[in-house]
C-alpha positions, 0 to 999 in steps of 0.5 A, spaced: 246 820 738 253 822 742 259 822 738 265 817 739 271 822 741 278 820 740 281 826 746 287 823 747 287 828 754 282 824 757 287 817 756 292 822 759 295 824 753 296 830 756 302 832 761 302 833 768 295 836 772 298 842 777 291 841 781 294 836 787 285 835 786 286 833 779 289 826 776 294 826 772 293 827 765 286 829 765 283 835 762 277 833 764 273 834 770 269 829 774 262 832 773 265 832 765 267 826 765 261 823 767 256 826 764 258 824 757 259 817 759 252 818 761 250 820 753 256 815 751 251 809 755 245 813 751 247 812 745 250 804 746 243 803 750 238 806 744 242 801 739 242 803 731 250 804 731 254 800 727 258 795 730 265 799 729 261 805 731 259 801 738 266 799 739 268 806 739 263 808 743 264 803 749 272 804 747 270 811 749 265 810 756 271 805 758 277 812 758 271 816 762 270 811 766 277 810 768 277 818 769 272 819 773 274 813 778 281 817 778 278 823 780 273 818 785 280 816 788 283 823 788 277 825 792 278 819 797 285 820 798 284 827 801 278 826 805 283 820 808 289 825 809 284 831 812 281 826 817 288 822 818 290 831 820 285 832 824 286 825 828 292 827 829 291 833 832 286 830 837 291 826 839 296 832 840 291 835 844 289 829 849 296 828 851 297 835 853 
């Protein structure tokens, strides 16, 4: 069974990211984040955990979750402004 974390980081505890790619807040990475929401679903799934176990556990899933969706809507947002570039440049070079 996965232990419940308190990591204040993921929660956004910590200061600032410097990584235009990382969200704000977060030490953790997308593929981290995902991968213990997966064990943290595992466990809720599998049962066996006292109630105040449970709460945890789902109190954890919801701050990973809320990590990697910043991380999705990071991702997003470069794509978006990488394609918006490019748009750009071909208009640029239409009207030459």
């Amino acid at each position: 069974m996965a232990k419940a974390k308190t990591d204040d980081t993921a929660a956004g505890g910590a200061a600032g990211a410097t990584d235009a790619a990382q969200p704000e807040g977060s030490t953790l990475g997308y593929e981290q984040a995902r991968d213990e929401l997966i064990e943290v679903v595992r466990s809720l799934e599998a049962g066996g955990t006292t109630l105040e176990e449970s709460l945890a556990l789902w109190e954890r899933g919801e701050e990973l979750a809320k990590v990697c969706r910043r991380w999705l809507d990071g991702a997003r947002a470069r794509l978006d402004a990488a394609l918006a570039e490019e748009d750009e440049a071909e208009a640029e070079a239409a009207a030459e």
